[in-house]
N, C-alpha and C positions, 0 to 999 in steps of 0.2 A: 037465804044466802044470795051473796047479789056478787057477780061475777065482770070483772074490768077488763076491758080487751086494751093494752097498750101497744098499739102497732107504730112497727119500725117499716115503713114504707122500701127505703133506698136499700135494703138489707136483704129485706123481703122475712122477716121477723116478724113475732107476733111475744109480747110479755103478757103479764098477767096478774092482778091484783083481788085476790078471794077474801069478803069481808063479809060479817054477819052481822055490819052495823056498828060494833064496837070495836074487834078487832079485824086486822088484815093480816092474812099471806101473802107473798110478792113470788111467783117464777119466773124464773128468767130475764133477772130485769137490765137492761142495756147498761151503755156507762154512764149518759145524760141522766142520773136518777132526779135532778130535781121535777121531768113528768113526774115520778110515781111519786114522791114525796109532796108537790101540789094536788095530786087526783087522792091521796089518803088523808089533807087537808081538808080537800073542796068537801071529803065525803065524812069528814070528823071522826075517824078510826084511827087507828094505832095498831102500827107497826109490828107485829110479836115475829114474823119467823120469814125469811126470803130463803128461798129453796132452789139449788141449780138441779137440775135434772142429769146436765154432764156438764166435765168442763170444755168447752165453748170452743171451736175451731174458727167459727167465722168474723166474730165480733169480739171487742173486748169486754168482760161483764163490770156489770156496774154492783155485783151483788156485792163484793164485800167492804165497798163504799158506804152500802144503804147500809146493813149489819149494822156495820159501826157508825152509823149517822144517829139512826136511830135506835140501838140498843137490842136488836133484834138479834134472834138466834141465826147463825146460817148454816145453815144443812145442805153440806155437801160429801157425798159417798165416803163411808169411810177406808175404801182400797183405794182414793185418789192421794197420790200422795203429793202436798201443796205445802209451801210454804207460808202457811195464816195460820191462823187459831179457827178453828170451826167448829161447830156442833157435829159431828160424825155420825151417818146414817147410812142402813144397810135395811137390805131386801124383808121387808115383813116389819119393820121396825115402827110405829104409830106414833106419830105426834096433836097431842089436842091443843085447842088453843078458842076463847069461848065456849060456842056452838059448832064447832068443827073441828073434823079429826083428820089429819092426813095420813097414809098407808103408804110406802114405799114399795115401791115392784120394781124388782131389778129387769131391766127390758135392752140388756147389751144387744149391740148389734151399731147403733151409728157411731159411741163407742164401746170398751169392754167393760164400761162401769158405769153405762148410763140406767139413770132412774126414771120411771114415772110415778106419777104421784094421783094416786086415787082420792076425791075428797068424799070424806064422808060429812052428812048434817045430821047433828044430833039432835036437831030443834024437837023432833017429833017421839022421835026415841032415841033411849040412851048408848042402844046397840049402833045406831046409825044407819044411814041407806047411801050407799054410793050414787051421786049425782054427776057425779063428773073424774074425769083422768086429765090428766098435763102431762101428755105424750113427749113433749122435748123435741126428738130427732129418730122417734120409732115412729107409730101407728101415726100418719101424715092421712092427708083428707084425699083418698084414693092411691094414694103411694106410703112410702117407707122414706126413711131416712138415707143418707146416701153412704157407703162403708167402706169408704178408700181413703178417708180422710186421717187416721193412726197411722196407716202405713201399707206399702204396698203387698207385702208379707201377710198381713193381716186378713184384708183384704175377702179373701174365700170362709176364713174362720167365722169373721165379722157377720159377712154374708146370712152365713146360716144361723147363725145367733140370732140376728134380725128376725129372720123368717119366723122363730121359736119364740121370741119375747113376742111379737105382734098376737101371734096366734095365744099366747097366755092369756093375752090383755084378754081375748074377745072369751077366753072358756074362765077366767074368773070372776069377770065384771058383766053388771045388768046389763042389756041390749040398749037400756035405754039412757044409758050412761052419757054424758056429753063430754065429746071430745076434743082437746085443746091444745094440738100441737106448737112447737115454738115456728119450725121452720115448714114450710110449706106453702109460701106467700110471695114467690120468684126466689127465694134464697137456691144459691149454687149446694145447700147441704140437703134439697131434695132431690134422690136418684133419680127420678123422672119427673118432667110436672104436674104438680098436683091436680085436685078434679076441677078447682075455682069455685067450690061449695065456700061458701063461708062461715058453714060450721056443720056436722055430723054428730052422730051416734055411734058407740060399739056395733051396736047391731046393723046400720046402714053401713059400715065397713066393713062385717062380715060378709056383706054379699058382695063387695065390690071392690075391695083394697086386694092386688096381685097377691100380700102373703097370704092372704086367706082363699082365695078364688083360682089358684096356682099350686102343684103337688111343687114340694122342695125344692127338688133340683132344675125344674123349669123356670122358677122366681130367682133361683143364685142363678143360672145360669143370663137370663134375660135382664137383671139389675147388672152384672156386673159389663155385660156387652154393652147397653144404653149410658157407661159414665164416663162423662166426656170432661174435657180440661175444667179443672175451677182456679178461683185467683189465688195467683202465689201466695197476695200476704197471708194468707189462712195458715201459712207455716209458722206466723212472727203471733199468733192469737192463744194455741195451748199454752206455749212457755209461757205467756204473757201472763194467762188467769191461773196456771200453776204456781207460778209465784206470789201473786199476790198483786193488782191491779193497784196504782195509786190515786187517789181522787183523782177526777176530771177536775179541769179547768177551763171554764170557758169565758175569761176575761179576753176584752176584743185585742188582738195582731196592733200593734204599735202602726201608724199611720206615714206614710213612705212616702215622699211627693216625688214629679215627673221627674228630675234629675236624679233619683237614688233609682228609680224604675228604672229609668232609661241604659244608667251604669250597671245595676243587674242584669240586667239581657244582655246585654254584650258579654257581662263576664259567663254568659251561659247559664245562670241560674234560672231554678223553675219558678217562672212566672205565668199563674193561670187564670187566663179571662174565665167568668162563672156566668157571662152573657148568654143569652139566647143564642142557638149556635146562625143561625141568620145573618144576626149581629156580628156577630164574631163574622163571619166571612163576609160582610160589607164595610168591616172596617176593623183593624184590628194592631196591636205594637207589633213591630218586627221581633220573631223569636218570639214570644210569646205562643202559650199553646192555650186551644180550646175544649175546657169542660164544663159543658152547660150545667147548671145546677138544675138538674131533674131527677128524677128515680133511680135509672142506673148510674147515679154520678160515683157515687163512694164505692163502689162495687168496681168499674174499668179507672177510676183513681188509683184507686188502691194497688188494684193488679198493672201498673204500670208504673207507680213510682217509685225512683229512688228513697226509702226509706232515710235512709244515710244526707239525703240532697237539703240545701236552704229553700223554703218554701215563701213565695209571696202569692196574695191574693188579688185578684182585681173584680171588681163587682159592682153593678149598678149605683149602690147605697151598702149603708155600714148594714143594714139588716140582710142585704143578699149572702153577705163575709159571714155573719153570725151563724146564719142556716149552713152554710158550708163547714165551716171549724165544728159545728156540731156533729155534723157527717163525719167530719172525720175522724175525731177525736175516737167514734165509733171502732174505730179500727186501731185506734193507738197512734194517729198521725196528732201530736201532742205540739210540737213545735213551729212557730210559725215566725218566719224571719218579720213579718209585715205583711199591710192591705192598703192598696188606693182604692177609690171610690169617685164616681162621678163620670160626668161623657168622657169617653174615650178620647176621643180631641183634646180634654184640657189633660191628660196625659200622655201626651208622646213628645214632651220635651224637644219640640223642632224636629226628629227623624221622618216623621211623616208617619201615616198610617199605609198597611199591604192590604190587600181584600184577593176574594177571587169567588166566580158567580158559583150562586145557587140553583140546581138543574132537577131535569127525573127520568127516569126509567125510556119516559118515551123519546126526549131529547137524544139521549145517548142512544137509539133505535136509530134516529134520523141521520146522528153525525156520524156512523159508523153506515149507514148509507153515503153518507155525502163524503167523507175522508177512508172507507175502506176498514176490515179489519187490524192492515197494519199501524194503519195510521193514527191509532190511540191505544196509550199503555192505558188499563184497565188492573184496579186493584178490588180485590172483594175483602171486607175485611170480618167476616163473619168468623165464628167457630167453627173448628172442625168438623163439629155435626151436623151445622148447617149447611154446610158445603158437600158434606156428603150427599144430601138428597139434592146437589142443583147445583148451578152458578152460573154466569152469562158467559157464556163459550169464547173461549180466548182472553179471559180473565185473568191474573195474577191471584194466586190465593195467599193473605199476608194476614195471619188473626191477628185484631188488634195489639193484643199482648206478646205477641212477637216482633212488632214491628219496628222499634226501638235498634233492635240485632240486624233488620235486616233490610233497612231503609237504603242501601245504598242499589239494593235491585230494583228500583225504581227510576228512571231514568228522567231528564231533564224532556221539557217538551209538553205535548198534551199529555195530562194525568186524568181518569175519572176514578171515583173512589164511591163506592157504595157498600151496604151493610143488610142489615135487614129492616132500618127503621130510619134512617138516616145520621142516630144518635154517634153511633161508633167513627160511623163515616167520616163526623165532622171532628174528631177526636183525632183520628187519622191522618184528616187533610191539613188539619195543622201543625201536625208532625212534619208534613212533608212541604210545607209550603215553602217555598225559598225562589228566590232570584235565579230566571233561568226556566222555573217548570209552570207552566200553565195547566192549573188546577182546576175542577169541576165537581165539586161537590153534590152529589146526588142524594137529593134530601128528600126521600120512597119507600114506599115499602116492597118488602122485596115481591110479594107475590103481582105487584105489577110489572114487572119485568118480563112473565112472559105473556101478558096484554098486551104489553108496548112492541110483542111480535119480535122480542129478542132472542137468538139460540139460546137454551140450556142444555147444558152439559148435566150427564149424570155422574159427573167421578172429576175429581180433583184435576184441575189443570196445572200445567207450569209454564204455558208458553204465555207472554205477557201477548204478543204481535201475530 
């Protein structure tokens, strides 16, 4: 049995492709399915059954694309109620397929009708031996799935559900079982962050995943304290795969030159440079915002866009656009007004280009020496949880994802804007950059802030000055 990791990096996802040569199972496979349908090409098997575990808060699935692409069965719980045709599967229920048998274990808890999925291999014997589990959004590599995501009512119920499917997994299945969770890879649908193992056993998680290592009500109590904000779109993702996801398309954004650019940014449409954020602050369109295509890009995308808004792209090369529309599409962002492509210079249609310098931790030490506390507004633009253990004393605390609301506390003059990595920061500073505020983007991480000999604060600030 030969087992396929499909990682979704920018998601923090992990899919999964189970083949014994001839045929394959597919878990949890994203929207982009032409990866898995090239990787069950490159490997000469056939497609028989794509299996979701639950249906999906953070991404849109690409499973009942594949199904119907390839003719496969989709097995998804039969108390989920969906709008598609599915195979319907429930708790104890087996499916063969080859040399392999899959077992259904109901494992609620991330939600009330999530599955995992036990493989058994029959190559040896006909009874089979459990090799491996597809944990989904339970048993995660040193944590649990995160259980606020249904609903906030739920929430407590969820909690202990969790705690009771993890602990089944470990007294049903062999220690030496491998285990294959979806999330647990920076995904926001992990309670807490995972170990960074990059793969386990049943039995290496009984000694060391909190529901097993933790009595009950210590584990509900201590997940449910530790769950901090996740992105809004994750509201627009159940309805989505409840209903029935439509193919993806990824044919490229119609191609826009500098005078249709230039007319959308004034009419305030979103226009997003995908440059390196450097880039982006040593030169950039007016109005135009910065999101670098890296790992957290579709993740603080997503959680900031207007869903409803005209999207245009800008990007080094038509291949920068491609990689981003794939991100997105990830999430259901489907529509795209248009993309330029090429220097920035041969896009700005005579407006000129805005910039403003890139700095660090120890810089903003020195100028708040040389100009005083008052003398520079200071924005942090981390999460709540990270601002709870620290922030540079006299800081604004603005989470990126709020900032949209409340950009006008911001005042004209010196800005610095920092994060935990610099990523959010410059996502931030382009929000705020306008005629009027001299910006300073601090592009650091944060645990040099206090090397650079800067106060930290242990508790939330509000005074900017």
């Amino acid at each position: 049995m030969d087992i396929r990791t499909i990682a979704t990096s920018g998601l923090g996802d992990r899919s999964y492709l189970i083949t014994d040569g001839e045929v394959a199972v597919v878990i949890d496979p994203q929207r982009d399915i032409d990866r898995v349908v090239d990787l069950a090409a490159d490997l000469g098997v056939r497609v028989t059954h794509v299996a979701e575990t639950h249906i999906h808060n953070d991404y849109v699935t690409g499973g009942l694309d594949l199904a119907q692409r390839t003719g496969a069965a989709y097995l998804v719980n039969a108390a989920d109620e969906v709008g598609f045709d599915r195979t319907p599967i429930a708790d104890g229920d087996e499916v063969s397929t080859g040399s392999m048998r899959l077992r259904a274990i109901a494992t609620p808890g991330h939600t009330h009708h999530h599955l995992s999925y036990a493989v058994l291999d029959t190559t040896a014997d006909a009874g089979g031996e459990v090799v491996a589990v597809f944990t989904g959004g339970s048993m995660l590599y040193g944590t649990t799935g995160r259980t606020d995501l249904v609903s906030p009512e739920d929430t407590v119920e969820l909690t202990h559900a969790q705690f009771h499917s993890v602990r089944r997994l470990v007294a049903e299945l062999p220690a030496a079982a491998a285990v294959y969770p979806t999330h647990g890879f920076g995904s926001f649908c992990a309670s807490t962050p995972a170990s960074g193992a990059d793969g386990s056993t049943v039995g290496q998680e009984a000694t060391t995943n909190p529901a097993l290592t933790q009595d009950e009500q210590d584990y509900v109590d201590a997940l449910i304290a530790g769950l901090g904000a996740f992105p809004t779109y994750y509201a627009r993702m159940g309805p989505a795969n409840t209903a029935g996801p439509a193919p993806v398309d990824l044919s490229a954004p119609e191609p826009v030159d500098p005078a249709e650019l230039r007319r959308r940014l004034e009419a305030g449409q979103w226009v997003i440079d995908l440059r390196e954020r450097t880039a982006f602050a040593a030169g950039h369109l007016p109005g135009s915002l910065g999101y670098e295509l890296s790992t957290p890009f579709v993740t603080y995308f997503g959680w900031t866009f207007d869903f409803d808004a005209e999207l245009t792209l800008i990007g080094d090369d038509p291949q920068q656009v491609a990689d981003a529309q794939r991100e997105l599409v990830r999430i259901g962002i489907d529509r795209f007004a248009g993309a330029a492509t090429g220097p920035i210079e041969s896009l700005d249609a005579g407006q000129g280009l805005r910039s403003y310098p890139v700095s660090d931790f120890a810089a903003l030490a020195a100028a708040r020496a040389q100009h005083g506390r008052s003398g520079l507004f200071i924005v942090d633009a981390r999460r709540d949880e990270e601002r709870a253990a620290g922030g540079v004393q006299g800081s604004v605390h603005i989470p990126l994802h709020e900032l949209a609301a409340r950009r006008d506390e911001v005042p004209d003059g010196q800005v610095w804007v920092y994060c935990g990595s610099g990523y959010r920061a410059s996502i931030a500073a382009s929000m705020l950059d306008r005629p009027g505020r001299d910006l300073v983007l601090i592009n650091d991480d944060w645990p040099r802030a206090a090397e650079a000999g800067l106060p930290i604060t242990d508790r939330s600030a509000t005074s900017g000055r």
